[in-house]
MARBA-3410 file (N, C-alpha, C, O; in Angstrom, 1 decimal):
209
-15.7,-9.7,5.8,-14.4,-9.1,5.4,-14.5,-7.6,5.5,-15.4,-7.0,4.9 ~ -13.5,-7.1,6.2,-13.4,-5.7,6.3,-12.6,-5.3,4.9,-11.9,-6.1,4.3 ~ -13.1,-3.7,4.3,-12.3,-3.5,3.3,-11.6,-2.2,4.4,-12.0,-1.3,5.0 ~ -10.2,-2.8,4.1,-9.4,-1.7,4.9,-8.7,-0.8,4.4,-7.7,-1.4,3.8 ~ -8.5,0.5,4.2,-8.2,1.3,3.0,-8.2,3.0,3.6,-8.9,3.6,4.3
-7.0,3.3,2.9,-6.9,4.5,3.3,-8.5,5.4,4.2,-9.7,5.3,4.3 ~ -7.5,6.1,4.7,-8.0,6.6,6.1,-7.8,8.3,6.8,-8.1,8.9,7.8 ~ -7.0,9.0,5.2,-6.4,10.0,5.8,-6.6,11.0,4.5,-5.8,11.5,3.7 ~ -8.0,11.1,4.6,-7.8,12.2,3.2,-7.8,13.6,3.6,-7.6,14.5,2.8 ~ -7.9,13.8,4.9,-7.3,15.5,4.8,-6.1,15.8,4.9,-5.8,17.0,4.9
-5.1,14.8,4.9,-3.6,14.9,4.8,-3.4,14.8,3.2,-2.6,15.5,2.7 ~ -4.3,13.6,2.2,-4.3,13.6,1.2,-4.5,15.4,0.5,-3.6,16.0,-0.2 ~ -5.5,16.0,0.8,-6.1,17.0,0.3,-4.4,18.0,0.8,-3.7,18.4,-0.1 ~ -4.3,18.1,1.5,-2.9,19.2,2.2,-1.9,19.1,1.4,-1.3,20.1,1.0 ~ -1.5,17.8,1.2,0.0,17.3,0.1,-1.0,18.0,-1.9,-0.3,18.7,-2.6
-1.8,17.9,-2.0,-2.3,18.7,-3.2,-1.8,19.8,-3.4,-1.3,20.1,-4.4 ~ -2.0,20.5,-2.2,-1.8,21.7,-2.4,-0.5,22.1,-2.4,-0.1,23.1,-3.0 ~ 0.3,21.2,-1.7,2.0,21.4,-1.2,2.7,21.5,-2.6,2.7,20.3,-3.1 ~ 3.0,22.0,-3.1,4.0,21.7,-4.2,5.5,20.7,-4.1,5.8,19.9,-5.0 ~ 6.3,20.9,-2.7,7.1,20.3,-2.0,6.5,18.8,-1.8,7.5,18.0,-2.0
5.6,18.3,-1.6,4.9,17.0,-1.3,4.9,16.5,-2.7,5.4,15.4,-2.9 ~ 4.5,17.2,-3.7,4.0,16.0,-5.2,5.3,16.2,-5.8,5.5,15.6,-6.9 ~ 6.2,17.0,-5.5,7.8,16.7,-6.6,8.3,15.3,-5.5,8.8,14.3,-5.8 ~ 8.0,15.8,-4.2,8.8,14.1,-3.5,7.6,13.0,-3.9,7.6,12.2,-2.9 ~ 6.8,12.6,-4.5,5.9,12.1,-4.3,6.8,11.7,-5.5,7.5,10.7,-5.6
6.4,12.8,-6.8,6.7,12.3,-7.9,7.9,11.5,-8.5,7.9,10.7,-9.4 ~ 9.2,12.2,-7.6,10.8,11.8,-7.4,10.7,10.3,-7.0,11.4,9.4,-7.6 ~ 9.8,10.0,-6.1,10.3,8.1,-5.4,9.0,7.2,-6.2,8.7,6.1,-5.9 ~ 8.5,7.7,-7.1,7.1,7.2,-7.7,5.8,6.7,-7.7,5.3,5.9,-8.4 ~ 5.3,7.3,-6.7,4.1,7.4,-5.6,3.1,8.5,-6.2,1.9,8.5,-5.8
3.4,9.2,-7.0,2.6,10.3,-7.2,1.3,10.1,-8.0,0.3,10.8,-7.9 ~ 1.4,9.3,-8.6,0.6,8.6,-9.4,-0.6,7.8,-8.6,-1.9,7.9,-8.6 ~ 0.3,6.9,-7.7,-0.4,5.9,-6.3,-1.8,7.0,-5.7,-3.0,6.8,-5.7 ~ -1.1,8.2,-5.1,-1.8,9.3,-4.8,-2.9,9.8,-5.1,-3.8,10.1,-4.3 ~ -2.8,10.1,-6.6,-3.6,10.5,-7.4,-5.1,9.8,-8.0,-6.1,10.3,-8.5
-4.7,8.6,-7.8,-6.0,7.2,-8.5,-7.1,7.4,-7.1,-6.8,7.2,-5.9 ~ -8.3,7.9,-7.8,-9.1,7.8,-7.1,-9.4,6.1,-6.8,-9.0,5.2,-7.5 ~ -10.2,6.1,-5.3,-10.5,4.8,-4.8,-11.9,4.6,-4.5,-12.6,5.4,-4.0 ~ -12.2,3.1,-4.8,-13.7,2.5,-4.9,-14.2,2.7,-3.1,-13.6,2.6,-2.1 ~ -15.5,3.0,-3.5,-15.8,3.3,-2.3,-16.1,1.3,-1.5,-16.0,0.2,-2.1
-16.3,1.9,-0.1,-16.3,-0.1,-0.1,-17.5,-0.7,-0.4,-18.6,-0.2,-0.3 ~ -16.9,-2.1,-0.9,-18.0,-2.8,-1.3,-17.9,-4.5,-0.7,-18.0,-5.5,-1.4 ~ -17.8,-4.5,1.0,-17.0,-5.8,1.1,-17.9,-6.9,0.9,-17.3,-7.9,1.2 ~ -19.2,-7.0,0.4,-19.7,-8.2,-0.4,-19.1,-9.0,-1.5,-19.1,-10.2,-1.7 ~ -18.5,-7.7,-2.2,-17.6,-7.9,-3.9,-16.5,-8.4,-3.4,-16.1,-9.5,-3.9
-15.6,-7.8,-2.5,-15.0,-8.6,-1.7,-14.9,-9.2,-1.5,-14.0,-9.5,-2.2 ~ -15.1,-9.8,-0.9,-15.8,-11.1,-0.3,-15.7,-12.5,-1.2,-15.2,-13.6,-0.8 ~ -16.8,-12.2,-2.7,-17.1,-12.6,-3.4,-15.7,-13.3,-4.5,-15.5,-14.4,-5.1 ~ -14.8,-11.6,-4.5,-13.3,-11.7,-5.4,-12.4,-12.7,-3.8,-12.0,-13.7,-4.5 ~ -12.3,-12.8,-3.4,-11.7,-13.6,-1.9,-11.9,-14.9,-2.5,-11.0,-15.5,-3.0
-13.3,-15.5,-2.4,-13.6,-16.7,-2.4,-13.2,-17.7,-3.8,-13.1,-19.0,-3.8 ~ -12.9,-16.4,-5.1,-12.6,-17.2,-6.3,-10.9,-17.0,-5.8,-10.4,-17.8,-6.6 ~ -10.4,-16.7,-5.4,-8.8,-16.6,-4.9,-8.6,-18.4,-5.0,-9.3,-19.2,-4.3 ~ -7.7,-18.8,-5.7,-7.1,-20.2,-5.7,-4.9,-19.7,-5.0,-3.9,-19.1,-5.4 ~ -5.2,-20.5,-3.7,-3.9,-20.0,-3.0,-2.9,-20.3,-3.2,-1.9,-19.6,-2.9
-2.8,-22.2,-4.4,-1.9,-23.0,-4.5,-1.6,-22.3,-6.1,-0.4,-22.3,-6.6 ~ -2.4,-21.9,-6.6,-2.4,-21.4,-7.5,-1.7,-19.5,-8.7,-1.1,-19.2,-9.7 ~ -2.5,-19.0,-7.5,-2.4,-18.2,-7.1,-3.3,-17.1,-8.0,-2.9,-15.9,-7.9 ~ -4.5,-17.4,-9.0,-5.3,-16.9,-9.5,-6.6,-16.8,-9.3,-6.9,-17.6,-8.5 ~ -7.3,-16.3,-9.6,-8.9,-16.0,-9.7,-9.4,-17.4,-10.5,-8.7,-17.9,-11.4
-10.3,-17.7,-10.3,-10.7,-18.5,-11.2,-12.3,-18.2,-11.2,-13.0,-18.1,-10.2 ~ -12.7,-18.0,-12.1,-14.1,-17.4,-12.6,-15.1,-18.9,-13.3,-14.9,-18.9,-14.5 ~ -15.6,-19.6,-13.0,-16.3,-20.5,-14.0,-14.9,-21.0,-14.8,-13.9,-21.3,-14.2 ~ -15.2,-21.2,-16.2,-14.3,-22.1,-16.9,-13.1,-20.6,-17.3,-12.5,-20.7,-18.4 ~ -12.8,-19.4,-16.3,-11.6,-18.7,-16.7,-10.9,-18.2,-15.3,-11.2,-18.0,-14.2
-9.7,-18.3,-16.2,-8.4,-18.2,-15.0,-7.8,-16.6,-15.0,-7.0,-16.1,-15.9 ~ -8.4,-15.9,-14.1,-7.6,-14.3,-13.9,-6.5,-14.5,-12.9,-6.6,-15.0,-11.8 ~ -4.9,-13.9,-13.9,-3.8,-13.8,-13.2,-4.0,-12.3,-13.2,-4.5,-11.6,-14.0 ~ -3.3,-12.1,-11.5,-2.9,-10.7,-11.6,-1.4,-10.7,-11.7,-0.9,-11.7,-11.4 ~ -0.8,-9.8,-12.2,0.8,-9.4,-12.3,1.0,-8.1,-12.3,0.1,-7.3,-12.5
2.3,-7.8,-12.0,2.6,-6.3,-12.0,2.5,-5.0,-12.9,2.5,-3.9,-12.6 ~ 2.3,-5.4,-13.6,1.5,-5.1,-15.1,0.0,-4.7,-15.1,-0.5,-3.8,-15.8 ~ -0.7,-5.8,-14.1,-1.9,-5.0,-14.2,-1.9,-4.1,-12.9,-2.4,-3.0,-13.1 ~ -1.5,-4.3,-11.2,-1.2,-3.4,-10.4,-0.2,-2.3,-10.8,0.2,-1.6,-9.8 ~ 0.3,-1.9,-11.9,1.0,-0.7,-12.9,-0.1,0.3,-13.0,-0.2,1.4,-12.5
-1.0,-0.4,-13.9,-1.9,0.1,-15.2,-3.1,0.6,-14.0,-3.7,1.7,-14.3 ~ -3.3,0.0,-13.1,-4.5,0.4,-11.9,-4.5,1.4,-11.1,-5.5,2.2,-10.8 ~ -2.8,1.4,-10.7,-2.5,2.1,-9.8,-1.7,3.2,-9.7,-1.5,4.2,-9.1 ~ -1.1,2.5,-11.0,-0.1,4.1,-11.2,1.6,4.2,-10.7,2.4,5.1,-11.0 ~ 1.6,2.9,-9.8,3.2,3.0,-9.1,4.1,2.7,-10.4,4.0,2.4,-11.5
5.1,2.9,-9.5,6.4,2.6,-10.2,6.7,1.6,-10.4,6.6,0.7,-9.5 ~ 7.1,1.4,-12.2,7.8,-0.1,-12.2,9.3,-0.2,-12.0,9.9,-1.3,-12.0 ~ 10.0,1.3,-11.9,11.6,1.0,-12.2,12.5,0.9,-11.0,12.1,1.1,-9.8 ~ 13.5,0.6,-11.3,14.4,0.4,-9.8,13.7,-1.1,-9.0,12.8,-1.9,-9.1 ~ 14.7,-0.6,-8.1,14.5,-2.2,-6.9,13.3,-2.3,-6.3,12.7,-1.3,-6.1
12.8,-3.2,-5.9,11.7,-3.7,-5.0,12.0,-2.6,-3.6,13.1,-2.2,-3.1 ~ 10.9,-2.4,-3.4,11.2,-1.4,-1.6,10.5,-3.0,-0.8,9.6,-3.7,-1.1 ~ 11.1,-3.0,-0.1,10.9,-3.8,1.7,9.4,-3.5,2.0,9.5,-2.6,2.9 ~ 8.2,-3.7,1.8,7.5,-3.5,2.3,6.6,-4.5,3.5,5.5,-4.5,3.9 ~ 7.6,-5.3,3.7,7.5,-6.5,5.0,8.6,-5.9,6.2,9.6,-5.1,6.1
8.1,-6.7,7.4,9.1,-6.3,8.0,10.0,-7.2,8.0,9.8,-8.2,7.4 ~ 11.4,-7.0,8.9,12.0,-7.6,8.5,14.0,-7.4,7.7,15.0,-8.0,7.3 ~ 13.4,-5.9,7.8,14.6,-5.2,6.6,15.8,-5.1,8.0,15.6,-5.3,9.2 ~ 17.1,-4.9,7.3,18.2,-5.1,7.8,18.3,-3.3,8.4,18.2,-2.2,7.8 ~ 18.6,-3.5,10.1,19.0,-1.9,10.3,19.4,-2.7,12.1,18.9,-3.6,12.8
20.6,-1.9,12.2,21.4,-1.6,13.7,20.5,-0.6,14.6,20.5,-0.8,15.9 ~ 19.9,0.1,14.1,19.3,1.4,14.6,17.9,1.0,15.9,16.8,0.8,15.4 ~ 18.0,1.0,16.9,16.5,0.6,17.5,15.1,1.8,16.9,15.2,2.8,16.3 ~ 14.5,1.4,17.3,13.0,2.0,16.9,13.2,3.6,17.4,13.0,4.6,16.7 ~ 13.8,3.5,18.7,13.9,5.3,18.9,15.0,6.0,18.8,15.0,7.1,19.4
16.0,5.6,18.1,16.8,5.9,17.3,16.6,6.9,16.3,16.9,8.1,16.2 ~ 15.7,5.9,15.2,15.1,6.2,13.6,14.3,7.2,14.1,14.3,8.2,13.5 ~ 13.2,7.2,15.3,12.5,7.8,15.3,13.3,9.4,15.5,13.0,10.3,14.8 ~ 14.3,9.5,16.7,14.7,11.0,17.1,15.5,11.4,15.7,15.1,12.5,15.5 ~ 16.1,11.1,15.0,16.9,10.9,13.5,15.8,11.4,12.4,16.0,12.4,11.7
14.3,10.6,12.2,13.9,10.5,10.9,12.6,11.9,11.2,12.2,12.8,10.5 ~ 12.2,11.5,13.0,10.8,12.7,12.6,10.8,12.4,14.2,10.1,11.6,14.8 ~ 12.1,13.7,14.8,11.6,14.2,16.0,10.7,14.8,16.7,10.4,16.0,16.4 ~ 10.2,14.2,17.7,8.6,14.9,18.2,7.3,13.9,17.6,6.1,13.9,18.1 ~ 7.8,13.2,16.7,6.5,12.0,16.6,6.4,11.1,17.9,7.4,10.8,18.6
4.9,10.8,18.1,4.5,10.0,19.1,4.5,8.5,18.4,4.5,8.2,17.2 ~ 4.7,7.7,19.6,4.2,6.5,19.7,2.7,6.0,19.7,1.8,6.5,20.3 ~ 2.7,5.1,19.1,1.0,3.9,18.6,1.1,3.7,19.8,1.7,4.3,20.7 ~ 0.2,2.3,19.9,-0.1,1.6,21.1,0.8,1.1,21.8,0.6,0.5,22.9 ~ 2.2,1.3,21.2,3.5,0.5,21.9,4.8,1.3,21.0,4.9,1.9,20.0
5.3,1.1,21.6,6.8,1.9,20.9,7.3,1.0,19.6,8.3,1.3,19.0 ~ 6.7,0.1,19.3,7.5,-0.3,17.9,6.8,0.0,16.6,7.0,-0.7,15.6 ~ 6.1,1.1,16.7,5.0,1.9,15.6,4.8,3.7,16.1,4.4,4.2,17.2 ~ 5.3,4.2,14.9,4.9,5.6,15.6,3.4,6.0,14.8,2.9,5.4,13.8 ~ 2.9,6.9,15.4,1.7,7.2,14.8,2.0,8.7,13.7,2.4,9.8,14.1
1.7,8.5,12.6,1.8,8.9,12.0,1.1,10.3,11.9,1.9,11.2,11.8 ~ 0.4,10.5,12.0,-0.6,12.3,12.3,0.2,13.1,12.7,0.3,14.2,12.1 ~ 1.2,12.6,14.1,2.2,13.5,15.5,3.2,13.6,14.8,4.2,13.9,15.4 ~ 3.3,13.3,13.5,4.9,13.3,12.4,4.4,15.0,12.1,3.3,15.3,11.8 ~ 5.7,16.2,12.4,5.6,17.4,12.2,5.5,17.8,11.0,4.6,18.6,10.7
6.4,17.1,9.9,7.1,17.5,9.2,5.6,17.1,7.6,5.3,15.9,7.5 ~ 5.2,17.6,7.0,4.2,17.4,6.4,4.5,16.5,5.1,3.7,15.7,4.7 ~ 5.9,16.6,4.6,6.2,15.6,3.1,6.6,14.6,3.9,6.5,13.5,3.3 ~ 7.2,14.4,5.3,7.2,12.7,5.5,5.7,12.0,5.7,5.3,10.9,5.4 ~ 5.0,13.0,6.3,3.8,12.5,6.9,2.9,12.1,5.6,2.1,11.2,5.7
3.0,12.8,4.2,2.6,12.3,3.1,2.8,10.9,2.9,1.9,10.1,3.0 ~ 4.3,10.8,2.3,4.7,9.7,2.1,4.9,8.6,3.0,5.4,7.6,2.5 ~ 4.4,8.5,4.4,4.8,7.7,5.1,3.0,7.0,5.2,2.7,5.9,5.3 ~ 2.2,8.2,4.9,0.6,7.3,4.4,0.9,7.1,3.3,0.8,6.0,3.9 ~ 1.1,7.0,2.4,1.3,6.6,0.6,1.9,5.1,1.0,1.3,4.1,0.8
3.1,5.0,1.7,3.5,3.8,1.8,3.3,2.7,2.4,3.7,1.6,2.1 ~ 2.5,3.1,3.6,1.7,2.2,4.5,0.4,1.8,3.7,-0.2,0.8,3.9 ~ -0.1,3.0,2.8,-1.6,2.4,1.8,-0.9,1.6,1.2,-1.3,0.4,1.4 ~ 0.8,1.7,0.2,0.9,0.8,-0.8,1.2,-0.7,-0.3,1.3,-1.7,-1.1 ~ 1.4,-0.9,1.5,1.9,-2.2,2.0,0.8,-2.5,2.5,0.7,-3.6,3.1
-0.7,-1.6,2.4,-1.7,-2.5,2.8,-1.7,-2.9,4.1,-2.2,-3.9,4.4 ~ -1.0,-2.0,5.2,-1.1,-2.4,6.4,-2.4,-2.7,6.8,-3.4,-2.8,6.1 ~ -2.3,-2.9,8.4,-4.0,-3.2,9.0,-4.4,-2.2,9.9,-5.4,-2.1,10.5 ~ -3.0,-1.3,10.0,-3.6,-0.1,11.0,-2.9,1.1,10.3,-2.2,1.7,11.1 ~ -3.0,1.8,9.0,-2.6,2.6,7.9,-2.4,3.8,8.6,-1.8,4.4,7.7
-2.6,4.5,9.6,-2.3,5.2,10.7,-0.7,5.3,11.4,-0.1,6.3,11.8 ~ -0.2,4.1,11.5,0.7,3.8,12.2,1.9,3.7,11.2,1.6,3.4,10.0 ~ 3.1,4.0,11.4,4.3,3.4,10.7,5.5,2.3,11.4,6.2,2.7,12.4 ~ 5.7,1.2,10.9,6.7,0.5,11.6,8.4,1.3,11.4,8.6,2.1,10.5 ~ 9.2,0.7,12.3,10.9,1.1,11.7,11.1,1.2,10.3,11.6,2.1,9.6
10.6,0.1,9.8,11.2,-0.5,8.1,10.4,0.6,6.9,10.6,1.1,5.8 ~ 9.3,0.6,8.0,8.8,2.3,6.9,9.3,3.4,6.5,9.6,4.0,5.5 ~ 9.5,3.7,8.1,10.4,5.0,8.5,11.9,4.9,7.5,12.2,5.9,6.9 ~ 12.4,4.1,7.5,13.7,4.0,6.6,13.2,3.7,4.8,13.9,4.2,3.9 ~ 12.5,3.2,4.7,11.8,3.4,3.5,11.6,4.8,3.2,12.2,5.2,2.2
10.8,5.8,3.9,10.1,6.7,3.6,11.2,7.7,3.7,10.9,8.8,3.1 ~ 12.7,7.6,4.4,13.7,8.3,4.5,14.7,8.1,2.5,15.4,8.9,1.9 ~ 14.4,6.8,2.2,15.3,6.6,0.9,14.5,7.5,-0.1,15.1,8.0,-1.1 ~ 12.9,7.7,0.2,12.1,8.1,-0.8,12.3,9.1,-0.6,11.7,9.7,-1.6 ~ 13.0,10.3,0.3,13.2,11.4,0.1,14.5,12.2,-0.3,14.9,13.3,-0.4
14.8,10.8,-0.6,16.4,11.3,-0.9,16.4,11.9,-2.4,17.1,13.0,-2.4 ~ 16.0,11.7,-3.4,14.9,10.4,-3.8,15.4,9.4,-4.3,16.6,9.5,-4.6 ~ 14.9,8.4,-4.4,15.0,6.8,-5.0,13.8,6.4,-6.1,12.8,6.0,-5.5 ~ 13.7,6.3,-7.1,12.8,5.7,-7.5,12.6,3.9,-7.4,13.5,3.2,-7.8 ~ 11.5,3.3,-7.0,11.2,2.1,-6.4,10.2,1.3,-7.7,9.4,1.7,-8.6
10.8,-0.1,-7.4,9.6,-1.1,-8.1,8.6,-1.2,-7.1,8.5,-2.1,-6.2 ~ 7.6,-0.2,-7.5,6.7,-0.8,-6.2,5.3,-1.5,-6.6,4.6,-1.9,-5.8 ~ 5.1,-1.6,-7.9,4.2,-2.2,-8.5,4.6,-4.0,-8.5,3.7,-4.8,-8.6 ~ 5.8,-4.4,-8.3,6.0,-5.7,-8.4,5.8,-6.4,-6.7,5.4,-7.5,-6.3 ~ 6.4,-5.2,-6.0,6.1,-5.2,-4.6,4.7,-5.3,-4.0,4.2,-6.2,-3.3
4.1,-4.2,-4.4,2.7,-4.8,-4.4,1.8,-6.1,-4.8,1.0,-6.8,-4.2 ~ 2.4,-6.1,-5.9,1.6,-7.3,-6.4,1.7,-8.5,-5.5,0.9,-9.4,-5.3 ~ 3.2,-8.5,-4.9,3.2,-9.7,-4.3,2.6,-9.5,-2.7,2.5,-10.5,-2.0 ~ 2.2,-8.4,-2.3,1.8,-8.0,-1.1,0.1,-8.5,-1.0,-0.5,-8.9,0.0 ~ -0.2,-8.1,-2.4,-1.8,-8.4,-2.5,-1.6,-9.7,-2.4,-2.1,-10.1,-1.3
-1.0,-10.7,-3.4,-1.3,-12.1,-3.2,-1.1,-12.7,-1.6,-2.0,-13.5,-1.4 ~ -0.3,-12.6,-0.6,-0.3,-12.8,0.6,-1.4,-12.5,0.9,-2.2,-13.4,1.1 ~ -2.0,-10.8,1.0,-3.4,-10.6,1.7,-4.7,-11.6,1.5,-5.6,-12.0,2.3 ~ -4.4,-11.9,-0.1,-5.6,-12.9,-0.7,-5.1,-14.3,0.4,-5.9,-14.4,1.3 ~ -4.4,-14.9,0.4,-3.7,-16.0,0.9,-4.4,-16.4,2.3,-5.0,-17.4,2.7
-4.3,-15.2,2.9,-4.2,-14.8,4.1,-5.9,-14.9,4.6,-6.4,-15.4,5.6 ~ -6.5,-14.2,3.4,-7.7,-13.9,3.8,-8.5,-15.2,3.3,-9.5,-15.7,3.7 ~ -7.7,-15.4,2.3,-8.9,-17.2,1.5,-9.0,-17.9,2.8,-10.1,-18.4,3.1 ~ -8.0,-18.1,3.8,-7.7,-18.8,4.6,-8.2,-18.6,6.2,-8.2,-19.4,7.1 ~ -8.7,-17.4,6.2,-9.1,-16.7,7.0,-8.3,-16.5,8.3,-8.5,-16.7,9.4
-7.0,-16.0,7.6,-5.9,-15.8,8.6,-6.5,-14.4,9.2,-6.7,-14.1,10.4 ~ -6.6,-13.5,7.7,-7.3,-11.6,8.7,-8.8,-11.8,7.9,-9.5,-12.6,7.3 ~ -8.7,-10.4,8.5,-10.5,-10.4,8.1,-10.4,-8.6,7.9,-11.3,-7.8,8.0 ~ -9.4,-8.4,7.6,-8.7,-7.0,6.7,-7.9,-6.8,5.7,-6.7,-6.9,5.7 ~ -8.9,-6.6,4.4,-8.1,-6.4,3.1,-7.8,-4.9,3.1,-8.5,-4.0,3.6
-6.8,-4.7,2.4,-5.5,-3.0,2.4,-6.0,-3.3,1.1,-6.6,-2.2,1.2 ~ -6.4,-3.8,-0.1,-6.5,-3.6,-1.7,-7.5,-3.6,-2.3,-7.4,-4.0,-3.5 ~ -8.8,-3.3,-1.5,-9.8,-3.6,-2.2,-10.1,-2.7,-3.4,-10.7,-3.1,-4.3 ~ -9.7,-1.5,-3.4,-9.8,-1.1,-5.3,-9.1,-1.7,-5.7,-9.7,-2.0,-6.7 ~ -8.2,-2.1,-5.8,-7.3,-2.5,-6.7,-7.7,-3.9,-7.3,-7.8,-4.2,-8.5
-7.9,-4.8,-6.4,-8.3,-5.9,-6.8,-9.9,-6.2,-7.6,-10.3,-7.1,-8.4 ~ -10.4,-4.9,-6.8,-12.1,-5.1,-7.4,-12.0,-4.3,-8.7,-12.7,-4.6,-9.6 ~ -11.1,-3.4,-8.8,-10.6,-2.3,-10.3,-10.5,-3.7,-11.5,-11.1,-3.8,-12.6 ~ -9.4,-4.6,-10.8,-8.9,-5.8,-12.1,-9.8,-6.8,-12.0,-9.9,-7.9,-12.6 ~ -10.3,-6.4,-11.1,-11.9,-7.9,-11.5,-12.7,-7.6,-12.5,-13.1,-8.2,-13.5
-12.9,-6.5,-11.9,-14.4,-6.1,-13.1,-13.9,-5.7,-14.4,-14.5,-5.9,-15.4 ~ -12.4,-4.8,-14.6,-11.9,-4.4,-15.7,-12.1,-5.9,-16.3,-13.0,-6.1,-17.1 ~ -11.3,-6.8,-16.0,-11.3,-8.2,-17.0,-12.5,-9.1,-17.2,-12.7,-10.0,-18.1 ~ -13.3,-8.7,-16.2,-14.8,-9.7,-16.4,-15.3,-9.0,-17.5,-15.8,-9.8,-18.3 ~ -15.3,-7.7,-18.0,-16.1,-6.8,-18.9,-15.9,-7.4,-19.9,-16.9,-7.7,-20.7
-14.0,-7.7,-20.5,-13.3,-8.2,-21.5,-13.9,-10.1,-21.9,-13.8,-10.7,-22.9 ~ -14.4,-10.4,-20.7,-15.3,-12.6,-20.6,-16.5,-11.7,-21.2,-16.8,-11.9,-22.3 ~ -17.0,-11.0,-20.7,-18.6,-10.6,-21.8,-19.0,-10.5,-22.2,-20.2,-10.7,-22.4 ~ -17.7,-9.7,-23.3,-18.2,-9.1,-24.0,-17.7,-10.1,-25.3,-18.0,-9.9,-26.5
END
């Protein structure tokens, strides 16, 4: 199991210093997301939290104890927002607009990924999209956290309006797929390994003690 996980901390370090970056950060509810330092990898533990994953179920199961995760504890972990609407972080979302549309519109002068239906995020000029457009691709846990789809790009356009987002409930259900996904050995790239290994061991400490 790959632990797959942010990838961009000299853009992280740059938005620090921005003042303009952490009020939009703070405005759509990401700033927090930002700010939580992350476990370095450990994909054995990984690995190990994967295997107690019950799919039908949708809990950890430890010996004779059942760990649920909920939005509540991806809150308390992570720091996102619980208010307002769920953000789209699948694809999928409703838009007329083709891919280079959004793109000459949202962040003229960004390049294209390996194919035109992902721009690469780095060649984004503009420094508070390029923030928030890594904040939201860490918080969907993509597999290539580099890159941004359409549905991002329109995401990352509401967050600057601002919007504040439920993205802690969105998450949560994003992790449970990845677990799903990975119990089953659909990928072999987890996007949440602090998070999940943060609420492992926070609640194993609480069975020990």
């Amino acid at each position: 199991m790959e632990w797959k996980e942010r990838e961009h901390d000299e853009v992280d370090a740059l938005a620090l210093e921005d003042e303009g970056c952490m009020n939009a950060l703070r405005d759509c509810g990401l700033k927090k997301f930002l700010l939580t330092p992350y476990l370095q990898a450990h994909p054995e533990l990984l690995q190990f939290i994967i295997d107690l994953w019950d799919v039908d179920e949708q809990v950890f199961c430890l010996w004779d104890q059942v760990l649920e995760l909920d939005a509540s504890d991806v809150y308390f972990i992570t720091g996102l927002s619980r208010r307002g609407e769920r953000p789209i972080l699948t694809e999928g979302r409703p838009s007329r607009e083709k891919m280079t549309e959004v793109v000459d519109r949202v962040c003229p002068g960004a390049q294209f990924g390996r194919n035109n239906a992902k721009v690469d995020i780095p060649t984004i000029p503009d420094l508070m999209l390029r923030v928030i457009l890594f904040t939201i691709t860490r918080a969907a846990g993509v597999q290539v956290p580099h890159e941004a789809r359409k549905d991002h790009l329109l995401l990352a356009t509401e967050c600057l309006n601002p919007t504040i987002f439920d993205w802690a409930s969105a998450v949560t259900t994003k992790i449970k797929r990845q677990l799903k996904k990975c119990k089953r050995g659909g990928v072999k790239q987890f996007g949440y390994g602090s998070t999940v290994v943060s609420f492992f061991l926070e609640r194993l400490s609480i069975f020990q003690g």
